[in-house]
C-alpha positions as CSV (number, residue, x, y, z in Angstrom):
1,X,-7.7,60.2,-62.6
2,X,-4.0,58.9,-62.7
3,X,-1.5,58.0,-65.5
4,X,0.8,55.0,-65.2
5,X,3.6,55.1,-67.2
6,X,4.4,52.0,-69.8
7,X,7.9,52.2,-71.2
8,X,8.0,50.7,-74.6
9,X,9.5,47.1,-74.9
10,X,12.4,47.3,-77.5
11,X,10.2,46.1,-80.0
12,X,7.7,48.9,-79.8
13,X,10.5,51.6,-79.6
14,X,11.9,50.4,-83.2
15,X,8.6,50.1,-84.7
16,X,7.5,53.7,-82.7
17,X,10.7,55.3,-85.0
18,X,9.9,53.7,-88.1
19,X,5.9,55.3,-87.8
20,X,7.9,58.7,-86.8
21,X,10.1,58.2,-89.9
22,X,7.0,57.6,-92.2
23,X,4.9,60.5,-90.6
24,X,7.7,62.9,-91.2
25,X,7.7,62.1,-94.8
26,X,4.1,62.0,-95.1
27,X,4.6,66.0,-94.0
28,X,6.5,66.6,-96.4
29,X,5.3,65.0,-99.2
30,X,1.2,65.5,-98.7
31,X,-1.5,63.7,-100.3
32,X,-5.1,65.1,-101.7
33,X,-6.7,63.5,-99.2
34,X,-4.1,63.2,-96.0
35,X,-4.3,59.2,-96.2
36,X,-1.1,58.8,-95.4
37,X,-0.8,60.7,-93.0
38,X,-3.7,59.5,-90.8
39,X,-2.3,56.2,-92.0
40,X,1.0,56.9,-90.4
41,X,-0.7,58.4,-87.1
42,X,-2.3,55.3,-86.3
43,X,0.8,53.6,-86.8
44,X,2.3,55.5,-84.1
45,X,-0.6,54.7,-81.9
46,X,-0.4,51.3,-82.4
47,X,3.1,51.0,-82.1
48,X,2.5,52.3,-78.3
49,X,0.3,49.3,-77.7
50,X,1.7,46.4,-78.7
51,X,4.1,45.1,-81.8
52,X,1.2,42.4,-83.4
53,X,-0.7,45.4,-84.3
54,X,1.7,46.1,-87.3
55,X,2.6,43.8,-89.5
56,X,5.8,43.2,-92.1
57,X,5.4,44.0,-95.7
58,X,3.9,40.5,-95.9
59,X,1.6,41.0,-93.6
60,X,2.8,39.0,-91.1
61,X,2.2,40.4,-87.7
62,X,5.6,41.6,-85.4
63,X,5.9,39.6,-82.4
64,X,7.5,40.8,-79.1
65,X,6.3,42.4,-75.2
66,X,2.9,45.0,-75.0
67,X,3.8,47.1,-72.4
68,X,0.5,48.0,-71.8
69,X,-0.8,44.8,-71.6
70,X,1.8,43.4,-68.9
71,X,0.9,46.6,-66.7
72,X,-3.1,46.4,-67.3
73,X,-2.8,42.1,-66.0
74,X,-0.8,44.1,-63.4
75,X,-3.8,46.1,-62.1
76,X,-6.4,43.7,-62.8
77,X,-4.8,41.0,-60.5
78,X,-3.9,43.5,-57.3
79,X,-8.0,44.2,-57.3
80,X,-9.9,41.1,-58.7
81,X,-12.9,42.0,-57.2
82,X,-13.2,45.7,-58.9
83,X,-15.5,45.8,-61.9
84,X,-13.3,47.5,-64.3
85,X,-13.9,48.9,-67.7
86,X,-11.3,48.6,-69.9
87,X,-11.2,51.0,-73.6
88,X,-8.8,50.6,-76.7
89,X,-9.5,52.2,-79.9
90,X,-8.5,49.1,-82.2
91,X,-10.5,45.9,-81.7
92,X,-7.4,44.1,-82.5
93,X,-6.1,45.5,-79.4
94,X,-9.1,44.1,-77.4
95,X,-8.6,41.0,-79.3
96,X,-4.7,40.8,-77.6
97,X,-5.9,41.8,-74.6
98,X,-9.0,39.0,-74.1
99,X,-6.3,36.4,-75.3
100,X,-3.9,37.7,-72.5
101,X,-6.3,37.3,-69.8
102,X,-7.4,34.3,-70.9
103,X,-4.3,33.1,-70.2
104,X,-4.0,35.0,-66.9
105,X,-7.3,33.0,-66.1
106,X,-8.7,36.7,-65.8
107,X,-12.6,36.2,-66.5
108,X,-13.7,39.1,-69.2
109,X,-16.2,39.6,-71.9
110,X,-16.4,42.6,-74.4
111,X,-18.8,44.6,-76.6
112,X,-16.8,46.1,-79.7
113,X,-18.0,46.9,-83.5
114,X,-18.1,43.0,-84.0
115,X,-20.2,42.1,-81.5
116,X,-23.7,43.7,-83.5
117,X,-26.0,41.5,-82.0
118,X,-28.5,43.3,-79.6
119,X,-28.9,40.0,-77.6
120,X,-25.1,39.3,-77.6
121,X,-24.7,42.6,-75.8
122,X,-27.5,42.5,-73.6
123,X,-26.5,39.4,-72.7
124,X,-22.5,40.6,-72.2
125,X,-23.4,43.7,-70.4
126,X,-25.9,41.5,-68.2
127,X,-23.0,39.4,-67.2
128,X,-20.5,41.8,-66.1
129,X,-23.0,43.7,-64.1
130,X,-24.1,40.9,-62.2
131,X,-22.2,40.7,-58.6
132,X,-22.0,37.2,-59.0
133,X,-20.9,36.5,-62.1
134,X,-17.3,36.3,-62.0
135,X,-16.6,38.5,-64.6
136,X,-15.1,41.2,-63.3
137,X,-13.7,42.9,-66.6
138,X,-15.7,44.2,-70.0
139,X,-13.4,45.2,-72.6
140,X,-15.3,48.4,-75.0
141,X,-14.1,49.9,-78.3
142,X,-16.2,53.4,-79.3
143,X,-17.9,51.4,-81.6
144,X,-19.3,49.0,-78.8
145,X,-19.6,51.2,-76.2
146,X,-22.0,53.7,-77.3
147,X,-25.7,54.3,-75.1
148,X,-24.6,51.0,-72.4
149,X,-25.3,51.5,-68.9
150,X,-22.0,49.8,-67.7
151,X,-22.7,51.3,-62.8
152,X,-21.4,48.7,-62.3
153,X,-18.0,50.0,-62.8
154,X,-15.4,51.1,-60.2
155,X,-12.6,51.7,-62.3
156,X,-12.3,52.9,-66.2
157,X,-8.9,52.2,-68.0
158,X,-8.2,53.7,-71.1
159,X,-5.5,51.6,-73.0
160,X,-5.4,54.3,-75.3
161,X,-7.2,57.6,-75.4
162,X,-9.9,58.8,-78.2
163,X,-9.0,60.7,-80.8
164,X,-12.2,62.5,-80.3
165,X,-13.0,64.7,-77.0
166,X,-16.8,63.7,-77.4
167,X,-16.4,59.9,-77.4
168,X,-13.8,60.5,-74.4
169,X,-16.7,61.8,-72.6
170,X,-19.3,59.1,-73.7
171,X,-16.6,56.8,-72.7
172,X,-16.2,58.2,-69.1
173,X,-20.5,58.3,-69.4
174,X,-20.5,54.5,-69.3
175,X,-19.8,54.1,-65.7
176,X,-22.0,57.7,-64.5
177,X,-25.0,56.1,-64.6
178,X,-28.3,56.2,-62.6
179,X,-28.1,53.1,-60.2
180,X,-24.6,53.7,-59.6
181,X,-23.2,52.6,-55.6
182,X,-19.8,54.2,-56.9
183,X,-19.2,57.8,-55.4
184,X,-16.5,58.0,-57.7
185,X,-15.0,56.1,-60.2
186,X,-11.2,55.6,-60.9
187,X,-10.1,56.3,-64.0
188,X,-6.4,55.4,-65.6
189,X,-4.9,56.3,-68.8
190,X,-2.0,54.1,-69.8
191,X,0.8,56.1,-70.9
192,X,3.5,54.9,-73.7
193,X,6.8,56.2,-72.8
194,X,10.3,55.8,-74.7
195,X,13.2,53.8,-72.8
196,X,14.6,57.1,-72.6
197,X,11.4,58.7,-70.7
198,X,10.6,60.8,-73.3
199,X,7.1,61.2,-74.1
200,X,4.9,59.4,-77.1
201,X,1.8,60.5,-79.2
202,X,-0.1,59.4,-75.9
203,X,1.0,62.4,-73.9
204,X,-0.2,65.1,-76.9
205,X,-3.1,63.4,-77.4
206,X,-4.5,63.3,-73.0
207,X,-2.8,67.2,-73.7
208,X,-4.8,68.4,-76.1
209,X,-8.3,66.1,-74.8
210,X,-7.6,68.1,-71.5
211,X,-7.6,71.5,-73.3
212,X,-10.5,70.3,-74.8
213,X,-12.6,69.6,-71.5
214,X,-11.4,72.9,-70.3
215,X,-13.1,74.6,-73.3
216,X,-16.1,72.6,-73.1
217,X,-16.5,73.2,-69.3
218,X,-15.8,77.1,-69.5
219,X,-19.1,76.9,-72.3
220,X,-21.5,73.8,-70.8
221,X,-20.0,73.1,-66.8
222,X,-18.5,70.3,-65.4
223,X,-21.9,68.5,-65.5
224,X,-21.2,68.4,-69.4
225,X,-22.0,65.1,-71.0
226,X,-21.3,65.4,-74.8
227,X,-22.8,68.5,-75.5
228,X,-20.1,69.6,-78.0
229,X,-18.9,67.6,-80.4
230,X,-14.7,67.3,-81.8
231,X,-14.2,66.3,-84.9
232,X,-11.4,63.7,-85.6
233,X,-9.3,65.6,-87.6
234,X,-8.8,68.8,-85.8
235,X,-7.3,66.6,-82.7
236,X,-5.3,64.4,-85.4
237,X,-3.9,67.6,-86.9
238,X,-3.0,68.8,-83.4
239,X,-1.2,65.8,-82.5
240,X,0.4,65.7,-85.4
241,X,2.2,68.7,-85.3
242,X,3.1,67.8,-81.3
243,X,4.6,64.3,-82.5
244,X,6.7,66.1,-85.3
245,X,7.5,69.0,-83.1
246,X,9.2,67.0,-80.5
247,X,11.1,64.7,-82.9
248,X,12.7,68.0,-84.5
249,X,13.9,69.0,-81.1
């Protein structure tokens, strides 16, 4: 595993404070049901992975650089021969992503939530595990990814991380496969960082899905393959208070 550091463009740094503003008073002013909160949270996140995830108060999309998306065409072109995985969270983000590479004349396809068709997925996993294809890239949400058999795969990169330890390990499941010819598999997270170098809600959140694996592997071994389960709002919580901790110091 590695991390390679993205430093926010200036577009994603002033939309990364606003989320922080609206978090902190979503703290202190709590709903019933903590809707804005998790609302807020996911602004944050998407805030680290590119502007035209969030969008004005008419709903018009913010324009300006992804990071992560300028350093993922980065590592896809230095290896174009590497079958490589590619997770986000958001199938908007995979929807950015696809368009980029299109442009990059980067050959992908992608199984997300919207692709529910059994035959549309055999038929996408099909092409990017054929040799010969040309397709070198398959782009997965959780919703998407769930039960594929993905060998094929030399290197995993997650755009984002989960905001649940068991689908980060079904995620890193894909590629450990019977019928694999990998003895190991790469796997990079992207990692949102201020222009200052401090760290983003993508730091506590590889954190705290590390401490997870440590728990789960003192209980089940390192052979564990979702045996327990996280739910989603114990690590949200937790990254919460991480996000608002360091913006107090």
């Amino acid at each position: 595993t590695r991390e390679i550091i993205c430093t926010l463009s200036p577009e994603q740094e002033e939309l990364y404070d606003l989320a922080e503003l609206l978090l902190a008073e979503a703290e202190a002013n709590p709903d019933d049901d903590n809707t804005q909160t998790l609302k807020t949270m996911t602004m944050i996140r998407q805030a680290c992975n590119a502007p035209q995830l969030l969008a004005d108060e008419e709903g018009k999309p913010f324009e300006g650089e992804s990071s992560k998306i300028d350093q993922l065409v980065e590592i896809l072109q230095e290896n174009p021969d590497a079958k490589v995985l590619v997770y986000s969270a958001f199938e908007r983000m995979i929807s950015l992503i696809e368009a980029r590479l299109k442009k990059e004349k980067i050959n992908c396809t992608r199984i997300t939530g919207k692709e529910s068709s059994a035959k549309v997925r055999t038929e996408h996993v099909k092409t990017y595990q054929d040799p010969d294809s040309g397709v070198n890239v398959m782009l997965i949400t959780s919703a998407g990814s769930e039960s594929l058999n993905l060998q094929a795969t030399e290197h995993l990169v997650f755009v984002d991380s989960p905001f649940s330890y068991g689908d980060y390990v079904q995620t890193i499941g894909r590629p450990q496969r019977i019928g694999s010819k990998h003895l190991t598999v790469l796997i990079t997270h992207l990692v949102a960082r201020r222009q200052n170098g401090e760290k983003t809600i993508d730091d506590h959140v590889i954190k705290i899905l590390r401490g997870k694996k440590k728990l789960a592997d003192s209980v089940s071994g390192e052979a564990l393959k979702g045996g327990l389960q996280f739910t989603e709002s114990d690590l949200v919580k937790e990254v919460m208070n991480l996000v608002l901790d360091a913006k107090r110091t």
